[in-house]
C-alpha positions as CSV (number, residue, x, y, z in Angstrom):
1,X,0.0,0.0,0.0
2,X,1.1,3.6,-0.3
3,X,2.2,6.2,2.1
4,X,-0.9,7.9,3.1
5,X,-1.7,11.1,1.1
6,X,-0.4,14.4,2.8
7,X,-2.9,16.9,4.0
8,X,-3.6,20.2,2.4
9,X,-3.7,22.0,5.7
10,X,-2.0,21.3,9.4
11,X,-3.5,22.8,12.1
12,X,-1.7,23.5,15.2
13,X,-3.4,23.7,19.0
14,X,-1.2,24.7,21.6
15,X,-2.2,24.2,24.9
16,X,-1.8,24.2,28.4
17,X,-3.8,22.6,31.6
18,X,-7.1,23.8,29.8
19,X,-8.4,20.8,28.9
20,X,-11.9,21.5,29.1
21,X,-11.2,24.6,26.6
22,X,-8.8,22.1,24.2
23,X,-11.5,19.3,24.5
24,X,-14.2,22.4,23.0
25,X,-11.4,23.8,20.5
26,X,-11.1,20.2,19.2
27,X,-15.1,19.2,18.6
28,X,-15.1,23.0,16.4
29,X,-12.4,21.3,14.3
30,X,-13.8,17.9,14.0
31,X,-17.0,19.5,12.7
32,X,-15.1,21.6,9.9
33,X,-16.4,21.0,6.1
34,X,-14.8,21.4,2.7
35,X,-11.5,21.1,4.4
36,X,-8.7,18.3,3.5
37,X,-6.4,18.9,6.8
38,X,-4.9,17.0,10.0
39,X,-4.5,18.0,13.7
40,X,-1.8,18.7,15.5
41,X,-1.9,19.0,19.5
42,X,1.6,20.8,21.2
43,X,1.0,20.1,24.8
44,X,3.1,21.9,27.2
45,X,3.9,20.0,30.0
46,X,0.2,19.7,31.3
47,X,-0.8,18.0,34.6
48,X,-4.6,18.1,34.1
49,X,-4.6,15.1,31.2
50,X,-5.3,16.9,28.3
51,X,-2.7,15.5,26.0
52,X,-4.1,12.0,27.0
53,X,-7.6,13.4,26.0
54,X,-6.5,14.9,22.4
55,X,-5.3,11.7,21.4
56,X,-8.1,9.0,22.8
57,X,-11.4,11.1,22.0
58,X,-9.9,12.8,19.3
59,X,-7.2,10.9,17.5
60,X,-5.2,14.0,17.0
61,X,-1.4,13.9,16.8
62,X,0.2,15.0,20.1
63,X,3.3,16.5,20.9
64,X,3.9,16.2,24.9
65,X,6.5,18.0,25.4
66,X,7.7,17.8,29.7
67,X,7.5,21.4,30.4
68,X,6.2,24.7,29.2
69,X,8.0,25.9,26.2
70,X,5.8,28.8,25.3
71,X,3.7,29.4,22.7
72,X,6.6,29.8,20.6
73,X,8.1,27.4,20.6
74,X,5.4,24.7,20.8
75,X,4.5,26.7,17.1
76,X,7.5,25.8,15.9
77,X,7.2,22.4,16.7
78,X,4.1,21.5,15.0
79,X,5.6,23.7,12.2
80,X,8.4,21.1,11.5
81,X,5.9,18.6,11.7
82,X,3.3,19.9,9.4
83,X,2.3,17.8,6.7
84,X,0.2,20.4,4.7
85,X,1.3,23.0,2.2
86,X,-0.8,25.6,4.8
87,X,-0.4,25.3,8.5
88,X,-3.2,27.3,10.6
89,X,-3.4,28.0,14.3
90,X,-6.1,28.3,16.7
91,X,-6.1,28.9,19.9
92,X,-7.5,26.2,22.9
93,X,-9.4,28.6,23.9
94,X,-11.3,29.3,20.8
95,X,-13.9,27.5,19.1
96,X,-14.3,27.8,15.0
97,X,-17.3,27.9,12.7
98,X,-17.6,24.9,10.8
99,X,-16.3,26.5,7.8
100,X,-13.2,28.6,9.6
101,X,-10.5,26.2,7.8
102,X,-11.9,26.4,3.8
103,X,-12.9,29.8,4.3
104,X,-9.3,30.8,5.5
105,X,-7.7,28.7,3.1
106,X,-9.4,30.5,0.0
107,X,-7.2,33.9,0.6
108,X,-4.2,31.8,-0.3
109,X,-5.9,31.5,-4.1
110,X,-5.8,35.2,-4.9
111,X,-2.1,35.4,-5.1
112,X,1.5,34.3,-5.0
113,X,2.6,36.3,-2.4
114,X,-0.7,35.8,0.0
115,X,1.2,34.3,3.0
116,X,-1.0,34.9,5.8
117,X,-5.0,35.1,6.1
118,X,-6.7,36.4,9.1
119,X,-10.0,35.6,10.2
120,X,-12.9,37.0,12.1
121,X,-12.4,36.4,15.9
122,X,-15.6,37.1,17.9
123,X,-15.8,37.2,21.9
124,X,-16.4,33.9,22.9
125,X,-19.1,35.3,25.6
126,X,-21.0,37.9,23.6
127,X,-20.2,37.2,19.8
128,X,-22.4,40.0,18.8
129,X,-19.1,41.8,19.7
130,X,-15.7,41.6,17.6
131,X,-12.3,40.6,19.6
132,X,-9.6,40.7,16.2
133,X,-9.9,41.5,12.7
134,X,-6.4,41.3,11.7
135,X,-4.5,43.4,13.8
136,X,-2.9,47.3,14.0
137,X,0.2,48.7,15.5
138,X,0.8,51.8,17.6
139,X,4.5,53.3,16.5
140,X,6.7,52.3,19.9
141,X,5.8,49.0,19.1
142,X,2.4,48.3,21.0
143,X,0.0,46.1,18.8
144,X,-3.6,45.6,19.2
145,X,-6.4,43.5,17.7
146,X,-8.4,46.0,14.4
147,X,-11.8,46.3,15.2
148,X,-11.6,45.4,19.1
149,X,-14.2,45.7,21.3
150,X,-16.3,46.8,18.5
151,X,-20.2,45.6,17.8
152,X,-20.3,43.2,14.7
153,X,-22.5,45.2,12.3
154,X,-23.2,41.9,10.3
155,X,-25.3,43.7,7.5
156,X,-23.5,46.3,6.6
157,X,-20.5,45.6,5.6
158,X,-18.5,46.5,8.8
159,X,-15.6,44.5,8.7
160,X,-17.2,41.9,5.8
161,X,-15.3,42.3,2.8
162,X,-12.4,40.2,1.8
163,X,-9.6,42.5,2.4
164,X,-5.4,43.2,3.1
165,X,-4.5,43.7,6.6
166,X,-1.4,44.2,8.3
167,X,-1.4,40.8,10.3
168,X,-3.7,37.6,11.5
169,X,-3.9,37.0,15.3
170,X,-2.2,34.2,16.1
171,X,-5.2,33.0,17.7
172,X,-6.9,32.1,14.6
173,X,-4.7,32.0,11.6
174,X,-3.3,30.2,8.8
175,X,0.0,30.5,7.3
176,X,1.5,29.4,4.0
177,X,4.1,27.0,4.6
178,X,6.7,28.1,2.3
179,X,6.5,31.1,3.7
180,X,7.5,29.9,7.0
181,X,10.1,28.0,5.2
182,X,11.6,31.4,3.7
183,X,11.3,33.3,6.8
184,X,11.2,31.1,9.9
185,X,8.6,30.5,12.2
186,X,8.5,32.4,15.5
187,X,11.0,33.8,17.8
188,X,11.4,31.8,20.6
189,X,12.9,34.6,22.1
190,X,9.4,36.2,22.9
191,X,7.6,33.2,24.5
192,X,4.5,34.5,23.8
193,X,2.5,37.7,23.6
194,X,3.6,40.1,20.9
195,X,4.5,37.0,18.7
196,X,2.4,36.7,16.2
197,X,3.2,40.6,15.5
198,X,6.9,39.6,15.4
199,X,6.2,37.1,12.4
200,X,3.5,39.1,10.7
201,X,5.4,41.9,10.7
202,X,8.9,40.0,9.2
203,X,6.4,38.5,6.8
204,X,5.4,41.5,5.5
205,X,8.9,43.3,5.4
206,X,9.8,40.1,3.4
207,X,7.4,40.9,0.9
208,X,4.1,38.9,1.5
209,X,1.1,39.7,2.1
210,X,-1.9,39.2,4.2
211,X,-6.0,38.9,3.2
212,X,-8.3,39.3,6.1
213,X,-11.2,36.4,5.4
214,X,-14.6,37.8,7.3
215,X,-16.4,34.2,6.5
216,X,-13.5,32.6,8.7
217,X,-15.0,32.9,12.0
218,X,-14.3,31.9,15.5
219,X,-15.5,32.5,19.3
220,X,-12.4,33.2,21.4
221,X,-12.0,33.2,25.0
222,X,-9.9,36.5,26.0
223,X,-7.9,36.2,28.6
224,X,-8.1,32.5,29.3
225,X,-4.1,32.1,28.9
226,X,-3.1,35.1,31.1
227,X,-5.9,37.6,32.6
228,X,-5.7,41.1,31.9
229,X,-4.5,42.4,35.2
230,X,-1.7,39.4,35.6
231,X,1.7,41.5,35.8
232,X,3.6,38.4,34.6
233,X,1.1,39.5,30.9
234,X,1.7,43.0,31.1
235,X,6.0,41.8,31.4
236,X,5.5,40.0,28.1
237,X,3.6,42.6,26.6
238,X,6.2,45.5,27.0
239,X,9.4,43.5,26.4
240,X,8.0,42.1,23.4
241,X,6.6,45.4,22.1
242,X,10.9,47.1,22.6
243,X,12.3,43.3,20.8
244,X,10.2,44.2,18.3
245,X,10.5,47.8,17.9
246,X,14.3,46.6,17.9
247,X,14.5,44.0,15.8
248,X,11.8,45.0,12.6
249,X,11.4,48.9,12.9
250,X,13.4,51.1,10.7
251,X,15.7,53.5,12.4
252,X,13.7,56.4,11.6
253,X,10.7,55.1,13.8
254,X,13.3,53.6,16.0
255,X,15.0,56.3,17.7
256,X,11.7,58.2,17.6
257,X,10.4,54.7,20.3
258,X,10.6,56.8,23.5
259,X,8.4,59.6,22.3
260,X,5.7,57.4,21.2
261,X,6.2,55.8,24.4
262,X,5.9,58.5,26.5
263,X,2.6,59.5,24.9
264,X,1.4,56.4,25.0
265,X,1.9,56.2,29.0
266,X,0.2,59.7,29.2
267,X,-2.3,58.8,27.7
268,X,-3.2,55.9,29.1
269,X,-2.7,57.4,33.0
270,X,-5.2,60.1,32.1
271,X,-7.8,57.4,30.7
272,X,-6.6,55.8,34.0
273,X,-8.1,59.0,36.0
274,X,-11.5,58.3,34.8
275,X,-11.4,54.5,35.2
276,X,-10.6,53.5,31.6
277,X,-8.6,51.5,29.9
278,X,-5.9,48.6,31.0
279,X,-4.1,50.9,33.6
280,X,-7.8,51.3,35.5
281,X,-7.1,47.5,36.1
282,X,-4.2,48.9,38.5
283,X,-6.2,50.9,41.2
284,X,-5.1,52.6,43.9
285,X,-0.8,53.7,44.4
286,X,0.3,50.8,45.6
287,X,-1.4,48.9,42.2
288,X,0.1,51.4,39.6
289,X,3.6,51.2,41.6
290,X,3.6,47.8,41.1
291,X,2.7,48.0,37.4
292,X,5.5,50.8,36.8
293,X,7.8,48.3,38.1
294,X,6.6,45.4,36.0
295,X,7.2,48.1,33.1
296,X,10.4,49.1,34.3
297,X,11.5,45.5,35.0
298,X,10.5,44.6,31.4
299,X,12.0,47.4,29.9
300,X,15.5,46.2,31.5
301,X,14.7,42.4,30.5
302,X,14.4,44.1,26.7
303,X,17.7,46.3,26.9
304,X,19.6,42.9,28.1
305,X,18.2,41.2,24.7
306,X,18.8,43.7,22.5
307,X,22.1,42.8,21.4
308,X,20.6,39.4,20.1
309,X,17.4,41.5,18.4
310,X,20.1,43.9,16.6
311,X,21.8,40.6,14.8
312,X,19.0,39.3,14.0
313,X,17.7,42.9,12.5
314,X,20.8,41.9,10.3
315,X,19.4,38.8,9.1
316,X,16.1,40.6,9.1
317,X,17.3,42.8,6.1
318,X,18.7,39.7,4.5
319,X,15.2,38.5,3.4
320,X,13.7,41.9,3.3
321,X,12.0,43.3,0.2
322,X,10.9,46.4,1.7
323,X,12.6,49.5,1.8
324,X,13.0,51.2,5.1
325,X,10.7,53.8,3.6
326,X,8.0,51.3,2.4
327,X,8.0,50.0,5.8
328,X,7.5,53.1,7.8
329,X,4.4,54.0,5.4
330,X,3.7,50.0,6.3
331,X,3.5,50.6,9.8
332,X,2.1,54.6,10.4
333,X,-0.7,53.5,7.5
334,X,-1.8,50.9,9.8
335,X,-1.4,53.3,12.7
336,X,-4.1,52.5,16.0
337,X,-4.6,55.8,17.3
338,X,-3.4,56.3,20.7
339,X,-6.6,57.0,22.7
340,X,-8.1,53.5,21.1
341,X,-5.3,51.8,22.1
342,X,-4.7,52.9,25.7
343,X,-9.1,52.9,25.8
344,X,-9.6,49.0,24.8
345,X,-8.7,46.0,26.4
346,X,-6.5,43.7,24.5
């Protein structure tokens, strides 16, 4: 007999002790249609079974790896392994429309250079509201989701039409794997958060592109890996946002980092003073102390790095197709404005 067939599409699952969330992710996938594709679990060391449960309800392949690796890293794993020519991700913590998989795989028809496809990532709890559409950046190096937070105006047009965007979230995503052949998956160096921003934005400076798919939906769970006040997510967050900044920006948005910084934090304590935004999270002086020096402590953590990020900005240019110029208009023309992004929760 022959070698069994390849898929067309791999789809990765990370998880970690959610194994009521993974056991939910994994009945949207076994219910997708029109989709030739396999399964591939990356469990992280878990201690509540759920690598046992992938494999014996599900028949998924697992990856048990004996700690936590990140969400990286477990990525990259299931990126080597791929079988299919596309490899998407979803979270465990979100659950896809039976049509998520075809419907993101259709952007890759348009074009060549179509690397990435983004979908349509509802709030698991109220999905009349929208938690990504692709995704924007703020010029220090802060990202947030497009659309977030927003109501889902299904009728006219909001956020409906096949479209480029800057990025997918790496919640719910899909990849072409030649691309991640060209340009390597994602940097271990970040662990998670800010990760998916990393590689979109390499992607994009290497001269792909990326169609948001509205049809592609899922319900996601925000907050189920780390909640929005954890300091240990708000660590990740800024480090990764300066690595970035380091590693992808061109010099002319560089050096211009603390500005943007500085009016980001501005901004963000006065929505702070009428109970808005993520710092509101942080009441009282003893609260926002301890959140400077989670900012300050990841700040540090980011300077100690950047060495590494400035070699790899080498190899960066390497692949790059981009001009500095080009990817300055890149980023400013897909430019969240400041109060949106200090205002919304990520």
């Amino acid at each position: 007999m022959g070698a069994e067939p390849a898929p067309d599409i791999s789809v990765a699952v990370v998880n970690w002790n959610r194994r009521d969330y993974l056991r939910a992710c994994l009945a949207s996938l076994a219910a997708q249609r029109g989709a030739n594709f396999e399964v591939i679990v990356v469990d992280n060391g878990s201690s509540d079974g759920s690598a046992e449960m992938a494999g014996s309800e599900f028949g998924v392949r697992v990856i048990a790896n004996a700690a936590n690796l990140g969400f990286c890293a477990a990525n990259n794993q299931a990126f080597a392994a791929a079988r299919g020519q596309f490899v998407a991700l979803l979270n465990n913590d979100a659950e896809a429309a039976p049509d998520f998989l075809a419907n993101l795989r259709r952007a890759f028809d348009a074009a060549p250079e179509v690397g990435m496809a983004a979908a349509k990532a509802l709030v698991w709890d109220d999905p009349r509201r929208i938690d990504k559409v692709g995704h924007l950046i703020y010029p220090d190096g802060q990202n947030r989701g497009r659309g977030t937070g927003e109501t889902d105006h299904a009728k006219d047009g909001q956020y409906n039409r096949v479209e480029e965007c800057l990025w997918p979230d790496g919640c719910a995503a899909m990849y072409r794997k030649a691309m991640l052949d060209a340009i390597g998956g994602f940097d271990e160096d970040f662990f998670m958060f800010g990760d998916d921003a990393e590689l979109g934005l390499r992607a994009r400076i290497a001269g792909w592109r990326c169609l948001y798919m509205p049809a592609a939906v899922v319900r996601h769970r925000r907050g189920a890996s780390l909640n929005a006040g954890s300091t240990k997510r708000i660590f990740l967050i800024e480090r990764n946002r300066v690595l970035l900044a380091a590693k992808l920006f061109p010099w002319s948005l560089l050096l211009l980092n603390p500005y943007y910084f500085a009016v980001r934090l501005a901004s963000g304590l006065l929505a702070a003073a009428g109970d808005r935004g993520e710092m509101a999270r942080f009441p009282g002086l003893i609260n926002k102390l301890r959140l400077a020096w989670t900012i300050l402590r990841a700040d540090l953590a980011a300077l100690r790095l950047l060495p590494r990020m400035l070699r790899k900005r080498r190899e960066v240019r390497r692949i790059a197709k981009l001009t500095p110029a080009e990817i300055r208009r890149l980023i400013l023309g897909n430019r969240i404005a400041v109060r949106a992004l200090v205002e919304k929760s990520n």
